[in-house]
C-alpha positions in Angstrom: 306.3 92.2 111.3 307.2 94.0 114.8 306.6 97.6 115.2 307.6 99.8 117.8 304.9 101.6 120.0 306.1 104.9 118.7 306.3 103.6 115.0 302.4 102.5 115.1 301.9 106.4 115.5 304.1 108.3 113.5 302.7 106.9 109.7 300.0 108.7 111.0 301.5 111.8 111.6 303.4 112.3 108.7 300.6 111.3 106.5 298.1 114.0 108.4 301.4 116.6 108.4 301.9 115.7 104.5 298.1 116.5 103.9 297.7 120.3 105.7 301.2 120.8 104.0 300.6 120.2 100.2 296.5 120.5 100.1 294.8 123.2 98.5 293.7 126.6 100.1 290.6 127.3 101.0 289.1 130.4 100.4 286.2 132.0 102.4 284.1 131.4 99.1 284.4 127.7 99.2 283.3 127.6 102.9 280.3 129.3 102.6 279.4 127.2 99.7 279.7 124.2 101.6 276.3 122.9 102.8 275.2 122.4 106.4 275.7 119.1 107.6 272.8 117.1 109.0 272.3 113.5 110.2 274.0 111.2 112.9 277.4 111.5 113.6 279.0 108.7 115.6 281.7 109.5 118.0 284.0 107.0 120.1 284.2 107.7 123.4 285.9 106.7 126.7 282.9 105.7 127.7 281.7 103.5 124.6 280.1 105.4 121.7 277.6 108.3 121.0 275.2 109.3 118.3 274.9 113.4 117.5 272.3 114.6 115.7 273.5 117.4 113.1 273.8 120.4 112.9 272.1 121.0 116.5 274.6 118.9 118.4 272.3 117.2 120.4 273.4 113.8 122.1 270.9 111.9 120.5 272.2 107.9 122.4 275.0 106.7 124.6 275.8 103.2 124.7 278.7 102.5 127.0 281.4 99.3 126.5 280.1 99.4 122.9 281.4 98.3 119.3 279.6 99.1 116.3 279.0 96.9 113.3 280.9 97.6 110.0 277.5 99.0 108.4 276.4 101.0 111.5 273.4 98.6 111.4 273.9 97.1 114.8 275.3 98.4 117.9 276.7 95.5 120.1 277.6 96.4 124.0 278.5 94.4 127.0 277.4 94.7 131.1 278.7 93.3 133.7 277.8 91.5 136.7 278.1 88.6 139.0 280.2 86.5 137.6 278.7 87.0 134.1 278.7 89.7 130.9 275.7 90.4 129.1 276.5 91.1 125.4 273.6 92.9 123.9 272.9 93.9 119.7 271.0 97.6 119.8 269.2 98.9 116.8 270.9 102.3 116.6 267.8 103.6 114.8 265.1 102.8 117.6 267.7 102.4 120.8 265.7 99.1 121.2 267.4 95.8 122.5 267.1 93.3 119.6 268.8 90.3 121.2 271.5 89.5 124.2 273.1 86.5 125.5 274.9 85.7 128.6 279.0 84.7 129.4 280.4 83.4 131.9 282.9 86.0 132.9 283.9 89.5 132.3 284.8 90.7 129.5 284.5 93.9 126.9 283.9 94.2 123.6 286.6 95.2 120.7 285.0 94.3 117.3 282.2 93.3 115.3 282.5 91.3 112.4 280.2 89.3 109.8 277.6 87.3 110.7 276.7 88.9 114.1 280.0 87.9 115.4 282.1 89.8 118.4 285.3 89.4 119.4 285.6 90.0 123.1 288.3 89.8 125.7 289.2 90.4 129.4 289.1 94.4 129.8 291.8 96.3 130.3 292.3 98.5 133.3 291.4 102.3 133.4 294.5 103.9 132.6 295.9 101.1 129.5 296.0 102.7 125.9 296.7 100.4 122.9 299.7 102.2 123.4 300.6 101.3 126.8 298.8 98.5 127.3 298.2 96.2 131.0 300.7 93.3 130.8 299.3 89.5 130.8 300.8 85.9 129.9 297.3 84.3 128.9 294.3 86.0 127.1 291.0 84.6 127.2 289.3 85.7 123.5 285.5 84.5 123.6 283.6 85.0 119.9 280.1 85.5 120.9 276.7 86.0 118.4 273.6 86.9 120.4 271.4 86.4 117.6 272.2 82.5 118.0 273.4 82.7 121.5 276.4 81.1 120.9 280.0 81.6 121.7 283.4 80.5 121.3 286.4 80.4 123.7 290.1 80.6 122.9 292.5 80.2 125.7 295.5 82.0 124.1 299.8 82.0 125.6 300.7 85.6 125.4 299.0 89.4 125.5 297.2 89.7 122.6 294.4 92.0 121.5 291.3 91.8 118.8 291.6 93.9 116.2 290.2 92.9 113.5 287.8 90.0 111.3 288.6 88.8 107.4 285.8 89.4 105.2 284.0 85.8 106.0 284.5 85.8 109.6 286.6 82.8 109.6 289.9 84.7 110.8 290.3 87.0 113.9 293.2 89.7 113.3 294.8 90.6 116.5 298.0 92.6 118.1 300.3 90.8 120.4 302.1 92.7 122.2 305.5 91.4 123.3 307.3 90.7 125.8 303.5 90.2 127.2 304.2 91.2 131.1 305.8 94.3 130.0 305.3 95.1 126.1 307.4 98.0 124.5 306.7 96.2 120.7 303.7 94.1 119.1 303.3 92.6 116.4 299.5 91.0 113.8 299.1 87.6 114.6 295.7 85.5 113.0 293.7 83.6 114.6 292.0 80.8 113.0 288.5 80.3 114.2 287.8 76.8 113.5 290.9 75.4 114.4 291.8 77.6 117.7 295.0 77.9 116.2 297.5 81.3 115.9 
């Protein structure tokens, strides 16, 4: 399946546009029966991601280069520096540093997935969008777990991007964006974790 850049958007809009257009009015009663919200809202960022506490609006943690786990139990981010990337697991709770591991390389984080698992790969630069992304023939995807300090590399022919893990964390979904030195298209392509293969 190959979509357009523009066609990745527009389900989107039309289902958002379809939404306002045949949803129910509100009336001033309903609002003020709503109650106030309270708790931690997390917010993606340019940056990485943000916790804010409700209803003040307080930023309560920032955690650049950051993924979050599926259950918001972990918060997994990434440093870098000579030669190397520290991948980290925060406890969004405490801010505290549970575990971290070291790999050779830099690289940024794009998902968490089961087991402790993260799918990283060589960061983008400043001004790519998943909609116009950097061009690349080869992509290095390393699968790290701090927990077990282990990792994973896949040296992979084309531009492709972690999206994505199946439910057992055997399978990494990703895009690929083609042509890969200058993509106008992409298409999902799986990657099989035990066998390295696409």
């Amino acid at each position: 399946c190959i979509w357009t850049m523009r066609n990745r958007i527009m389900p989107l809009f039309f289902g958002l546009t379809l939404l306002v257009a045949c949803g129910p009015e509100a009336s001033p009663r309903a609002a003020v029966e709503l109650p106030e919200p309270s708790g931690v809202l997390w917010l993606e960022t340019n940056e990485g991601l943000a916790a804010v506490e409700l209803p003040e609006g307080a930023v309560r943690m920032e955690v650049p280069n950051a993924v979050v786990g599926r259950d918001f139990t972990e918060i997994y981010s990434t440093r870098h520096g000579r030669g190397t990337t520290k991948l980290v697991r925060w406890d969004p709770e405490t801010a505290a540093v549970l575990t971290g591991m070291s790999i050779r390389g830099a690289f940024a984080p794009n998902v968490a997935g089961p087991g402790g698992q993260v799918a990283l790969a060589e960061p983008r630069s400043e001004g790519a969008t998943p909609w116009l992304p950097d061009g690349r023939m080869r992509t290095t995807v390393v699968i790290g777990t701090p927990d077990s300090g282990t990792e994973r590399r896949y040296e992979l022919a084309g531009n492709f991007e972690p999206e994505a893990f199946s439910t057992n964390g055997r399978r990494l979904y990703m895009i690929e964006y083609i042509p890969p030195s200058e993509p106008n298209r992409y298409r999902v392509r799986i990657l099989n974790l035990r066998t390295g293969a696409v």
